[in-house]
SEMAR-323665 format. One line per 2 residues: number of its first residue (from 1); for each residue x, y, z of C-alpha. Coordinates in nm, 3 decimals. Last residue first. Example, Ala and Ser with C-alpha at 12.3 -4.5 7.8 and 13.67 -1.06 7.14 Angstrom:
2> 1.367 -0.106 0.714; 1.230 -0.450 0.780
REM end
This chain:
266> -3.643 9.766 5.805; -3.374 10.038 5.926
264> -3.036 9.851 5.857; -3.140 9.769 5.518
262> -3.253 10.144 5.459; -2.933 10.250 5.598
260> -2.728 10.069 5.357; -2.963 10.174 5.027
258> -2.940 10.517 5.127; -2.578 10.540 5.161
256> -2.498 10.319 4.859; -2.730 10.551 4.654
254> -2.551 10.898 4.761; -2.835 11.099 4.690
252> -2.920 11.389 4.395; -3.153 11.233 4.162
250> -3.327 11.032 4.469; -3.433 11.338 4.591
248> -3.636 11.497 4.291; -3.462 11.743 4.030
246> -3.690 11.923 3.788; -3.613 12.244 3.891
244> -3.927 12.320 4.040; -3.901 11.969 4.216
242> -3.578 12.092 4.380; -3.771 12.428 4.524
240> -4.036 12.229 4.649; -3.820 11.992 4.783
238> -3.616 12.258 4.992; -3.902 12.419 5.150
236> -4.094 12.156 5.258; -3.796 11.990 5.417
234> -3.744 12.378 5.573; -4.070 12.317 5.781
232> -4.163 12.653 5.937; -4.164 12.900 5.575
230> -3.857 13.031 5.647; -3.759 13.072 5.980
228> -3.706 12.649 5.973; -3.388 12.719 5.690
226> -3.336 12.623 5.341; -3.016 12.575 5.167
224> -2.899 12.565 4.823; -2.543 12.469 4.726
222> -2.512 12.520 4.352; -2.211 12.413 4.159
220> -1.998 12.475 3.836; -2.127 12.860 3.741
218> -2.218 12.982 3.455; -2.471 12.810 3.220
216> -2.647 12.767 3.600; -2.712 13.119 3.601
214> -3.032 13.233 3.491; -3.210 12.887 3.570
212> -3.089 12.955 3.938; -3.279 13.316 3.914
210> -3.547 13.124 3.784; -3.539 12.888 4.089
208> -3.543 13.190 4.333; -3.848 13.323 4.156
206> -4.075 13.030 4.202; -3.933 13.031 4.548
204> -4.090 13.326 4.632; -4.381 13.276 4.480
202> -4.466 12.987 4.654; -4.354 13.114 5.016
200> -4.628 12.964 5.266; -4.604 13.053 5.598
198> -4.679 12.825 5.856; -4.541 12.474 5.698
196> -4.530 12.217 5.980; -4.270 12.086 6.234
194> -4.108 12.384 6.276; -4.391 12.526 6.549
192> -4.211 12.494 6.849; -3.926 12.690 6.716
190> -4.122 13.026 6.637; -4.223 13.146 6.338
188> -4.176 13.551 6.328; -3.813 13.530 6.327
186> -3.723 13.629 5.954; -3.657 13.433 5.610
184> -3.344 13.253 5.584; -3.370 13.083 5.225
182> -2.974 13.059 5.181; -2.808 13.068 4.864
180> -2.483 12.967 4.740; -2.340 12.973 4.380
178> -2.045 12.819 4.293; -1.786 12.965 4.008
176> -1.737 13.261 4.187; -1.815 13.648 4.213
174> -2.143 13.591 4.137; -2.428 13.846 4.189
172> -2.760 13.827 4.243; -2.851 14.060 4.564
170> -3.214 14.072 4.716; -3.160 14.368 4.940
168> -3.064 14.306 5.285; -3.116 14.229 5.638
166> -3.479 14.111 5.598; -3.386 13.810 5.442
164> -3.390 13.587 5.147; -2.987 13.516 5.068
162> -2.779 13.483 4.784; -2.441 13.446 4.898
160> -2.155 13.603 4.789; -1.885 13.356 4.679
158> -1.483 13.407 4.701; -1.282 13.271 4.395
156> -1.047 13.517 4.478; -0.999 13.788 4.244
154> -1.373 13.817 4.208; -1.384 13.862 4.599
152> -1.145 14.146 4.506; -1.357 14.283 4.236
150> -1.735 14.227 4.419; -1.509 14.403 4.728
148> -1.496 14.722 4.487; -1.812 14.720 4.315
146> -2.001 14.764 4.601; -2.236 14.550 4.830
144> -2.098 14.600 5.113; -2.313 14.904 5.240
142> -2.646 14.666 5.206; -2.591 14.509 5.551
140> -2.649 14.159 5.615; -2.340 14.034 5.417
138> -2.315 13.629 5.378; -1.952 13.558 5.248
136> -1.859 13.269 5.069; -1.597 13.051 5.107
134> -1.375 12.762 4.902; -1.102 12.601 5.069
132> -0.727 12.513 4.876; -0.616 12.877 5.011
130> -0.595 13.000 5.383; -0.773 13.276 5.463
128> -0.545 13.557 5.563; -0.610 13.808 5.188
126> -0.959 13.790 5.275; -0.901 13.974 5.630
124> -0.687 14.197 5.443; -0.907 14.307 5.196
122> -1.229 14.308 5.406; -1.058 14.547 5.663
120> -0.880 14.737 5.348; -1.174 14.843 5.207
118> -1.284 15.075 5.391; -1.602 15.153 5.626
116> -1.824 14.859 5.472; -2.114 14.784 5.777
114> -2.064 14.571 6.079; -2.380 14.556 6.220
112> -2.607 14.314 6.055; -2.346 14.031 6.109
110> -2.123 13.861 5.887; -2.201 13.530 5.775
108> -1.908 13.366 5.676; -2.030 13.030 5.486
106> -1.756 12.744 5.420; -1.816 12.585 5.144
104> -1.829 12.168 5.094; -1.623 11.988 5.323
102> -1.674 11.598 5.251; -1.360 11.574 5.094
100> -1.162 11.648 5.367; -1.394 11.671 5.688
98> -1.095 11.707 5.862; -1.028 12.023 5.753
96> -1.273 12.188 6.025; -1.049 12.119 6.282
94> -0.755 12.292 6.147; -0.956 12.542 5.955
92> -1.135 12.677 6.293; -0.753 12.675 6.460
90> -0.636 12.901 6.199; -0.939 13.071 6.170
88> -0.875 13.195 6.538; -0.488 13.239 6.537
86> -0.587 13.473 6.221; -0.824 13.668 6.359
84> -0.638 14.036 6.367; -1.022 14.157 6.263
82> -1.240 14.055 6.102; -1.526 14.185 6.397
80> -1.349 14.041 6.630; -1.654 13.922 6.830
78> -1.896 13.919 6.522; -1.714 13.734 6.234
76> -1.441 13.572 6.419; -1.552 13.485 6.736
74> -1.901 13.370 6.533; -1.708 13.077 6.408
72> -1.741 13.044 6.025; -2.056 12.902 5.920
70> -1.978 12.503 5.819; -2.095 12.366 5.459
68> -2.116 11.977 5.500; -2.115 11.774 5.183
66> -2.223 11.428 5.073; -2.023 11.237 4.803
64> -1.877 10.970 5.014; -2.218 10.938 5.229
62> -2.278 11.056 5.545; -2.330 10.904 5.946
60> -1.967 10.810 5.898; -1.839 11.167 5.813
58> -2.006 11.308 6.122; -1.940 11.082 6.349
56> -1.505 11.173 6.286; -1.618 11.561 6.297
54> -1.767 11.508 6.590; -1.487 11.306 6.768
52> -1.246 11.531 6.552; -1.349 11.844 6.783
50> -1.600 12.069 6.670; -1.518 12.489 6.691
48> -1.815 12.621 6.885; -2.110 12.881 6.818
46> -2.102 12.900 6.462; -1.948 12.501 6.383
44> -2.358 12.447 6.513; -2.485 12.584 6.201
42> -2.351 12.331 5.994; -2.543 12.401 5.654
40> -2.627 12.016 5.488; -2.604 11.874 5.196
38> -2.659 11.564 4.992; -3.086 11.509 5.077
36> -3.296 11.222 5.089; -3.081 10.933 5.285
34> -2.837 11.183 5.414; -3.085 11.282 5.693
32> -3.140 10.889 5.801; -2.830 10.898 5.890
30> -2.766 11.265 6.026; -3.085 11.169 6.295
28> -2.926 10.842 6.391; -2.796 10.989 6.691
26> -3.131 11.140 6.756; -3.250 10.806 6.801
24> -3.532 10.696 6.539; -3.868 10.572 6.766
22> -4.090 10.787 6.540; -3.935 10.818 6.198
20> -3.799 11.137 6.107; -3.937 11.294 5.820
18> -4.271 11.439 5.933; -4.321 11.217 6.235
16> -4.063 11.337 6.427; -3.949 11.641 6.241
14> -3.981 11.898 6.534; -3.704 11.691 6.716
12> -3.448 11.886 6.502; -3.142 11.807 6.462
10> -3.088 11.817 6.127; -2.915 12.192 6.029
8> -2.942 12.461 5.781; -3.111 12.232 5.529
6> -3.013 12.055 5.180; -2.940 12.078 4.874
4> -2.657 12.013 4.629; -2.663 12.058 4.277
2> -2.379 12.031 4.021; -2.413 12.223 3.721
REM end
């Protein structure tokens, strides 16, 4: 099983001093990011479709083997609602392709309320999305979870996430040979304070790595990602829940990317 890890996100001025050396230019923030971890969730590609310019700065501040894992734009999933949205994911997989290899899954996080009515909304949005990408859906309403779109996202290759929020149930199945899961927790910390740990979610992420234990016989990949919300410092978050699994941060790197920047840096 491969294993990549990472946050929702880098640019965060909250890290300063935690992992972010004081002086570093925010530019340099996806550098020195891609030195200790090989993933990241783009949650940025939610609000606006990037141009190549980004795209372009993006692959050089990375490693060959690092990935990005876009959300799907928001027009899509909460304007439109899945619906007639092909001209829309159309242009989002035109720009987003350019990442090539670097693309990793693309996450379409639906919102908390759209609930399941019938299946052909989720049946013929799925059956639109173009093929040669991997995706996975994030539902934050329990009424999807049924047997019958666990079938057709079977059929596909599509991924449901595992997610730890207050949307929804814990849910552990896999409908693909990746698994994805997202340590969201709630809004209760608030921005100013990500710099440090506020809540502390041991236990929780005890049982999350059992649960990857569980299934790692079965599936090829694992793209785990921890967000501020959940416990204040997602750096924390993440490298507990890689040294639980026996994995530190130099296991994981792209070792020509680290050992470049960390010429250029000292």
């Amino acid at each position: 099983m491969n294993i990549f890890a990472g946050t929702s996100g880098w640019s965060y001025e909250q890290w300063v001093d935690a992992i972010y050396p004081h002086g570093l230019r925010p530019s340099q923030y996806l550098k020195y990011y891609s030195t200790r971890y090989n993933a990241v969730e783009i949650d940025s590609t939610f609000y606006r479709i990037p141009d190549d310019k980004t795209i372009l700065k993006w692959i050089k501040s990375t490693g060959g083997n690092f990935k990005f894992c876009p959300k799907m734009f928001r027009k899509v999933t909460h304007d439109m609602k899945l619906e007639n949205t092909g001209e829309v994911i159309d242009n989002f997989i035109k720009n987003i392709s350019s990442l090539g290899k670097n693309l990793g899954i693309i996450l379409i996080q639906m919102p908390p309320t759209l609930k399941f009515k019938n299946i052909k909304l989720i049946k013929d949005f799925i059956g639109y999305l173009p093929h040669g990408f991997k995706f996975t859906f994030e539902f934050r309403d329990n009424s999807w979870f049924k047997d019958e779109i666990s079938s057709i996202l079977r059929d596909y290759g599509i991924g449901i996430a595992w997610a730890d929020t207050p949307f929804i149930n814990k849910h552990y199945e896999l409908t693909s040979n990746f698994l994805y899961l997202r340590l969201v927790g709630d809004r209760t910390i608030q921005e100013s304070n990500f710099g440090r740990t506020s809540i502390f979610r041991d236990v929780q992420i005890e049982e999350w790595v059992k649960k990857i234990e569980e299934v790692s016989g079965r599936i090829e990949s694992a793209f785990i990602f921890a967000n501020n919300h959940y416990e204040g410092y997602a750096p924390r978050t993440i490298d507990l829940l890689m040294t639980k699994l026996g994995i530190s941060n130099h296991d994981f790197i792209d070792r020509k990317n680290h050992e470049d920047y960390q010429g250029k840096l000292f």
